[in-house]
C-alpha positions as CSV (number, residue, x, y, z in Angstrom):
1,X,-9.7,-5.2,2.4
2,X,-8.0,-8.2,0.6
3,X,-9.3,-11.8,0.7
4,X,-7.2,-14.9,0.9
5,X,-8.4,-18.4,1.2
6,X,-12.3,-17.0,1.9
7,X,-10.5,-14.6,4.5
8,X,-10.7,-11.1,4.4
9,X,-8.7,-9.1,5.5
10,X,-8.3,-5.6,7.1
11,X,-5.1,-3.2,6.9
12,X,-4.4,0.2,8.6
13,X,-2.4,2.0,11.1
14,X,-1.8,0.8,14.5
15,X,-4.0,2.6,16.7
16,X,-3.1,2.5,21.0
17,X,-6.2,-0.2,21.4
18,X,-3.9,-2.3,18.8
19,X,-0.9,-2.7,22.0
20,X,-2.0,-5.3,23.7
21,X,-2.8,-7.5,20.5
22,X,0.9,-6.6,19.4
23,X,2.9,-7.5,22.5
24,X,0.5,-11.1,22.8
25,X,1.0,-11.9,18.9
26,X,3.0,-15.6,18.7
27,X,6.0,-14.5,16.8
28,X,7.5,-18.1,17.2
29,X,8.1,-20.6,14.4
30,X,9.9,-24.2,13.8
31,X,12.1,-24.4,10.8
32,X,13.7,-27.6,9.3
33,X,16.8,-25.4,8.2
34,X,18.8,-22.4,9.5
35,X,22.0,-20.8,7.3
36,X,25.6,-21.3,8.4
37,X,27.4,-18.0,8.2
38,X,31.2,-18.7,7.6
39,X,32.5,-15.3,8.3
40,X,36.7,-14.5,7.3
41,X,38.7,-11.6,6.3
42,X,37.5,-11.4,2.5
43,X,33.5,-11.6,4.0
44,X,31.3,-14.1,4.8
45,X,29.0,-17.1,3.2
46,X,26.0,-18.3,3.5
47,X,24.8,-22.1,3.6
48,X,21.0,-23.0,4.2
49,X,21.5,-27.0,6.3
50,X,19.2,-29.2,7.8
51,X,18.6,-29.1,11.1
52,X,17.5,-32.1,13.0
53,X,15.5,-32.3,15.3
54,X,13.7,-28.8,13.7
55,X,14.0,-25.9,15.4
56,X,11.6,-23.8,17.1
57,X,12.5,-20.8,18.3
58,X,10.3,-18.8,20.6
59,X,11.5,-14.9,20.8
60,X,12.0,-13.3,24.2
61,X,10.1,-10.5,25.2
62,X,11.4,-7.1,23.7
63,X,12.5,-4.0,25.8
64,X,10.9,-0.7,24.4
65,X,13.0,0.3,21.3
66,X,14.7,4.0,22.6
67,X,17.0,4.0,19.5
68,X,16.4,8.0,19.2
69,X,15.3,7.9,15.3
70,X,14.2,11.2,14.6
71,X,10.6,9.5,15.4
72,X,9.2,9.4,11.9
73,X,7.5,5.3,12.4
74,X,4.7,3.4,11.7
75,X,2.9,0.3,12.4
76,X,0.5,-1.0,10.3
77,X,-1.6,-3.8,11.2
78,X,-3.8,-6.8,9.6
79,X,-6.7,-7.9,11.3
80,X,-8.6,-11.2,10.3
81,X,-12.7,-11.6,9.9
82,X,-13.2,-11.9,13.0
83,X,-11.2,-9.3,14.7
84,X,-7.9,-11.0,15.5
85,X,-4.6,-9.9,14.9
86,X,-3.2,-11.5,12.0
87,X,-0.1,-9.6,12.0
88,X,1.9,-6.4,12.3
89,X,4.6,-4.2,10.8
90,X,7.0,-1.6,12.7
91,X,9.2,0.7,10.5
92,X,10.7,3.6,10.8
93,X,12.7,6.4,8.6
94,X,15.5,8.0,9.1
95,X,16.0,11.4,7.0
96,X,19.8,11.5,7.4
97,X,20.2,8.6,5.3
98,X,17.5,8.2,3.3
99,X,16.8,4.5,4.8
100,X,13.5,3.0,6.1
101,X,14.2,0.2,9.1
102,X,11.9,-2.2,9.2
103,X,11.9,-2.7,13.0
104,X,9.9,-6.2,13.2
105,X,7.5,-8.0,11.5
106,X,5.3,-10.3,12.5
107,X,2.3,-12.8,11.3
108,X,0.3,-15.2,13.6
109,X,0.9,-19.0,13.1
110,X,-2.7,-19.5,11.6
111,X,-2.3,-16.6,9.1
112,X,0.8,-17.1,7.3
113,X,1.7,-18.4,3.9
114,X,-1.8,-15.9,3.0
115,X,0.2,-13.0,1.9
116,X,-0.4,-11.1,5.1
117,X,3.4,-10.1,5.6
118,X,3.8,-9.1,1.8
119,X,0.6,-6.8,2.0
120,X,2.2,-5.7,5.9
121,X,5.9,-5.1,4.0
122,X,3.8,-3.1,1.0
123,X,2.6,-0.5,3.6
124,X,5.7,-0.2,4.9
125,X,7.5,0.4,1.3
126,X,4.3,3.3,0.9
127,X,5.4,5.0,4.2
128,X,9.2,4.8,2.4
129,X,8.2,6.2,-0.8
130,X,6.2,8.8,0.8
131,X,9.5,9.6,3.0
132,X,11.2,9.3,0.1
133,X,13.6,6.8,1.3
134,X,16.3,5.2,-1.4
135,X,16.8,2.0,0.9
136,X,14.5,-0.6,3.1
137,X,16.5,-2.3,5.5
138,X,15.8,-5.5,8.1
139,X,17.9,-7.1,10.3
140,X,17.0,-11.2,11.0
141,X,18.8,-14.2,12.9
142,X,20.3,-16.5,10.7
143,X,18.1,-19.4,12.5
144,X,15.0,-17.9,10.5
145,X,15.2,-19.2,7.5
146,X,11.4,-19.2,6.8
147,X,11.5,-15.1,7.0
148,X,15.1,-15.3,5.2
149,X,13.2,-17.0,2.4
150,X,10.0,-14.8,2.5
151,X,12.0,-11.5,2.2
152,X,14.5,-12.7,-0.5
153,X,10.5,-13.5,-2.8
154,X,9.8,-9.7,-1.5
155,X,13.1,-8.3,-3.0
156,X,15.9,-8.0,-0.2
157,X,18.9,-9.6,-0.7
158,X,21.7,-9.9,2.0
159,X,23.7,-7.1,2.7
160,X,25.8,-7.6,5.9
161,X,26.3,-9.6,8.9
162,X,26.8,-9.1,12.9
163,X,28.1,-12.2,14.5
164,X,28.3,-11.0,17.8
165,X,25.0,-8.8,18.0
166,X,23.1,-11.3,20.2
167,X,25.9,-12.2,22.7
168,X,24.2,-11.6,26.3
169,X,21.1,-12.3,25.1
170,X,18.7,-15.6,24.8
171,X,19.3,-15.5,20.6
172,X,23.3,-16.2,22.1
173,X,24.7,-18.0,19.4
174,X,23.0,-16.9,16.8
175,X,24.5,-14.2,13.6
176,X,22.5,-11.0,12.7
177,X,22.0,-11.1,8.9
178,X,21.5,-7.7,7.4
179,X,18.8,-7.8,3.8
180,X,18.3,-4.5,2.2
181,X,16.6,-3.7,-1.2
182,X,16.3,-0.4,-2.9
183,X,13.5,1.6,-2.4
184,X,10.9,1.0,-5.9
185,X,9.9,4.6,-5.6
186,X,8.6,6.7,-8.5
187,X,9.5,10.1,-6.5
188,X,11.8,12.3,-7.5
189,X,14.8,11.5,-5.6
190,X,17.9,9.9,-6.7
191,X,17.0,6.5,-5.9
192,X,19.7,4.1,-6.3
């Protein structure tokens, strides 16, 4: 248990009762800035601008993720005093290259800025060090610059870019930034 602000609260793995919680968790947010990716043939840069009016995004619902891992995942979930969801975290390893995906993340309106996703993100880096993975890896929209900013404090830094990952989709117009940081593992493996 951890207590933030006179709150306590609860961490552990997802259990099927948690499903429903998950899928209803407001994962939306408003933002006063996004980055402008500037993408050319030597790579691409990154400029955090205003943005006004800010933006709220509110995420579509997801199809159920078949990306045929070799099904080593987890989600850990944080739940408030009184029961509620405060958040959740969905990773998942994959042994051929040593990486751990962190698949989403998500923290309730009313429960962030308390540390929930940093104690969410540290079970996630435990599941990686116990796979021994050498890299944690996210993938984010480049409109979300309040989880940009949270994960760069946590230790990713960017690491690539997709501009056309969301064409088709309702996030059209929007650039896929890749963040990865090495695993902090005291195994035995060659971490990098």
């Amino acid at each position: 248990m951890t207590i933030v602000d006179n709150t306590a609260y609860r961490y552990r793995t997802a259990v099927p009762e948690d499903a429903e919680a998950i899928k209803a968790l407001d994962s939306s947010f408003t933002t006063g800035t996004v980055f402008r990716v500037t993408a050319g043939d030597d790579g691409f840069a990154l400029r955090e601008i205003p943005v006004e009016p800010p933006l709220t995004k509110v995420f579509p619902d997801e199809e159920p993720d078949d990306e045929g891992d070799d099904g080593d995942s987890r989600t850990f979930v944080a739940r408030g005093a009184a029961g509620d969801l405060a958040g959740f975290v969905t990773v998942s390893y994959s042994g051929w290259n040593r990486r751990l995906t962190v698949q989403d993340i998500e923290v309730a309106p009313e429960h962030r800025g308390r540390g929930v996703g940093r104690e969410l993100m540290r079970l996630g880096v435990e599941f990686a060090r116990e796979r021994g993975a050498g890299q944690i890896w996210l993938e984010v929209t480049n409109v979300n610059a309040p989880a940009i900013h949270a994960y760069r404090r946590m230790g990713f830094a960017f690491c690539g870019l997709d501009i056309s990952l969301y064409d088709g989709t309702p996030s059209e117009g929007e650039q896929a930034l890749y963040m990865s940081m090495p695993c902090p593992c005291p195994c035995p493996c060659p971490c990098p």
